[in-house]
C-alpha positions as CSV (number, residue, x, y, z in Angstrom):
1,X,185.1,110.6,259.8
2,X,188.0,108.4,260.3
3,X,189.8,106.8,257.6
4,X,191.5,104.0,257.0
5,X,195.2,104.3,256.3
6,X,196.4,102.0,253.3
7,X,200.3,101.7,254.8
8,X,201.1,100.2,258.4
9,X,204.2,100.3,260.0
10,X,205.5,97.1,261.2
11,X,208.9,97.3,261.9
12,X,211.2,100.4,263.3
13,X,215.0,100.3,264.2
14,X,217.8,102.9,265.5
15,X,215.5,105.4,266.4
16,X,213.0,105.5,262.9
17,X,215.9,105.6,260.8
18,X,215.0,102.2,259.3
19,X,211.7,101.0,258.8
20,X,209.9,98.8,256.9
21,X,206.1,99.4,255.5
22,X,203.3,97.3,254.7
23,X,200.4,98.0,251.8
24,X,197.4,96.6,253.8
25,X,195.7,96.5,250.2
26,X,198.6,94.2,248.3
27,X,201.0,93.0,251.4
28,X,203.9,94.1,249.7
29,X,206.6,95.2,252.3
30,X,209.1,98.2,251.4
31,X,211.8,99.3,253.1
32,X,211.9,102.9,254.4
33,X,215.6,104.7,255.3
34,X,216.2,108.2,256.9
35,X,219.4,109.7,257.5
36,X,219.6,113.6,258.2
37,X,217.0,115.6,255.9
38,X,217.4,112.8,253.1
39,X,215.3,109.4,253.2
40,X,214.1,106.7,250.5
41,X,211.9,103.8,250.5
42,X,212.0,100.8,248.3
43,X,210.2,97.3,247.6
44,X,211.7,95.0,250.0
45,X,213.0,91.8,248.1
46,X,213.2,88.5,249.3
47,X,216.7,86.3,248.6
48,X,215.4,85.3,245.1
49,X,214.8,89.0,244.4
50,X,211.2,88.9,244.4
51,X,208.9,91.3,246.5
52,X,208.1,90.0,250.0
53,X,204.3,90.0,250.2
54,X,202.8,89.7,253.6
55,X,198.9,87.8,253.5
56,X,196.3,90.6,254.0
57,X,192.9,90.3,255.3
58,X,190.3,91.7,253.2
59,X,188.1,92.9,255.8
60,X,186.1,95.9,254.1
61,X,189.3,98.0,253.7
């Protein structure tokens, strides 16, 4: 049984120690950081400070 996975990657620089994430359910984009052992991820805000919210295609998910 395969299922589907609710976050994509979209975006990967310096080697996976920045990233940013997408929620295939709501769009919304977070930022993902790694350095060492330690990492953090965080909604991913557009100049006004509101969430940056990439369209999704509801296609049975």
């Amino acid at each position: 049984m395969t299922k589907n996975k609710r976050f994509e990657k979209v975006y990967s620089q310096s080697m996976g120690s920045v990233e940013i994430w997408v929620d295939k359910e709501t769009g919304v984009n977070y930022l993902y950081r790694q350095n060492g052992y330690g990492g953090g991820m965080t909604v991913l805000l557009d100049k006004d400070g509101k969430p940056v919210v990439t369209p999704v295609l509801h296609s049975g998910f």
